[in-house]
C-alpha positions in Angstrom: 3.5 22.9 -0.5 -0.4 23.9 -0.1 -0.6 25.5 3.4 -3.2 23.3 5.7 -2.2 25.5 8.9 -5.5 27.0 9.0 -6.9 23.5 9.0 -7.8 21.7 12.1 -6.7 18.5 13.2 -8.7 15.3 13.2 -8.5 11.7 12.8 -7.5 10.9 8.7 -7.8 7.2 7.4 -7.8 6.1 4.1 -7.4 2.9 2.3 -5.2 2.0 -0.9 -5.3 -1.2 -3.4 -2.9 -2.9 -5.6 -2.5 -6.0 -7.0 0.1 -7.9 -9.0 -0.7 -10.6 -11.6 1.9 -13.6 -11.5 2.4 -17.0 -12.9 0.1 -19.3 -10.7 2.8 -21.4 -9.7 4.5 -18.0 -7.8 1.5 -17.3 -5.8 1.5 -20.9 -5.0 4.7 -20.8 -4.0 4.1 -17.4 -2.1 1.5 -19.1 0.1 3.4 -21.9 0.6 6.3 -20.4 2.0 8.3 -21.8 -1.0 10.1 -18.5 -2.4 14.4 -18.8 -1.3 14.5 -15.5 -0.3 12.1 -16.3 2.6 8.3 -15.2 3.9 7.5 -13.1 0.7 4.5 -11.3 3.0 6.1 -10.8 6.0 8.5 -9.0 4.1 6.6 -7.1 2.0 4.1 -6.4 5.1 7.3 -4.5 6.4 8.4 -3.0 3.4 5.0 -1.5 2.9 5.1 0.1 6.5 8.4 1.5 5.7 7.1 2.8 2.0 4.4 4.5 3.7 6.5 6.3 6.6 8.9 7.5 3.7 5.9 9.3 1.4 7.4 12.5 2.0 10.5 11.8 1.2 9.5 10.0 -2.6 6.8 12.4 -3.4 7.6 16.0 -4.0 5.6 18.5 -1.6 3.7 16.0 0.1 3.1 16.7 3.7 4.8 14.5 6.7 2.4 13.5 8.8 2.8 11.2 11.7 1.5 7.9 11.0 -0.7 6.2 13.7 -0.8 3.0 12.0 -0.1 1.5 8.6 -1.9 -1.9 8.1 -1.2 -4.2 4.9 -3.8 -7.2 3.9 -2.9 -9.5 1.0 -5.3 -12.3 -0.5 -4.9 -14.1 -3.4 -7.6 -13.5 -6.1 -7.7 -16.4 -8.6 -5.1 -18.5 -9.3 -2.8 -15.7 -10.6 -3.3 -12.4 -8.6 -2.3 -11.2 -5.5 -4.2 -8.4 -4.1 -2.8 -5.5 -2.3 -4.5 -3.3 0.5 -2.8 -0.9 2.8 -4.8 1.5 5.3 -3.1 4.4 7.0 -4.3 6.6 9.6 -3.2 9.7 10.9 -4.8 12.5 13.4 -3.6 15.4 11.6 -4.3 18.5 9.6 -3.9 16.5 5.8 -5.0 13.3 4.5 -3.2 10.1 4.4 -4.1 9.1 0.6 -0.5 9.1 -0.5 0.4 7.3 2.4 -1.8 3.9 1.8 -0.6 4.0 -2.2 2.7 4.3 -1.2 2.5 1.6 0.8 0.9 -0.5 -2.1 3.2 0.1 -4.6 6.0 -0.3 -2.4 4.8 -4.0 -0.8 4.3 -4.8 -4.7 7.5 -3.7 -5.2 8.5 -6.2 -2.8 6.4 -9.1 -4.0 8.4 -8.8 -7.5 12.1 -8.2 -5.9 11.5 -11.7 -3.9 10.0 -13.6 -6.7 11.7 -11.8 -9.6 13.9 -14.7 -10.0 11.2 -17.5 -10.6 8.7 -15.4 -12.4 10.1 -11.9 -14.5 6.6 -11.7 -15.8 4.9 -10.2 -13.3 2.8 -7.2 -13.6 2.0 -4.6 -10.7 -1.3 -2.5 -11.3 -4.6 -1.2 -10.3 -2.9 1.0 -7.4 -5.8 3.1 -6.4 -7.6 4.9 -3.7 -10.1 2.8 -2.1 -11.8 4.7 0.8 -10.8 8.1 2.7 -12.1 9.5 6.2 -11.8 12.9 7.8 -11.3 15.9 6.8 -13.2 18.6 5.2 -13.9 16.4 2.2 -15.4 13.8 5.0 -15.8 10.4 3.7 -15.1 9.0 0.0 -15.6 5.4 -1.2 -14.7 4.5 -4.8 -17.5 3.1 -7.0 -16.6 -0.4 -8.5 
């Protein structure tokens, strides 16, 4: 584990994407509330939260931090993509990048458990670092 105890602490954000490419007729019936095992968002809005408050435990040698907030966005993207984004913020002494893709990937994790059974096509990708804040790096936004 790298040693940040000589860092100080300050206010860390930083902001994940996913996405998950699915039959149309799933993300319709994602937005329409039509998927049996219920509100596919809510719960994957909730899973993602968890994902993200569990980093340390998934990722070897990554750092707990304590979480200020976790917020998850989806929006559909076409006719066949849902789109992930997760920002996590922290006032501590290390970022919170693994955090906000660990919330991704776990909320698209989600999206394919609940909808697994009408579409076993799906495909989960693109989990990336969008934007970080704070630190001695200061501020990072990917080029697109």
């Amino acid at each position: 584990m790298v040693d940040v105890s000589d860092k100080d602490r300050s206010i860390r954000t930083a902001v994940a994407g996913g996405s998950i490419r699915m039959e149309p007729e799933t993300l319709q019936r994602i937005t329409d509330g039509g998927i049996e095992k219920g509100d596919v968002l809510a719960v994957a809005r909730v899973a993602g939260i968890q994902g993200a408050k569990r980093t340390p435990d998934l990722i070897p040698l990554c750092h707990p931090v304590a979480l200020a907030s976790v917020e998850l966005a989806f929006r559909a993207a076409g006719a066949d993509v849902l789109e992930v984004t997760a920002t996590a913020t922290a006032t501590d002494r290390t970022g919170v990048e693994m955090e906000a893709m660990t919330a991704v990937s776990v909320a698209c994790l989600c999206v394919y458990d609940m909808c697994k059974a009408v579409d076993r096509g799906m495909v989960i990708g693109q989990v990336r670092l969008l934007e970080k804040l704070g630190g001695r790096s200061g501020h990072w936004v990917r080029d697109e």
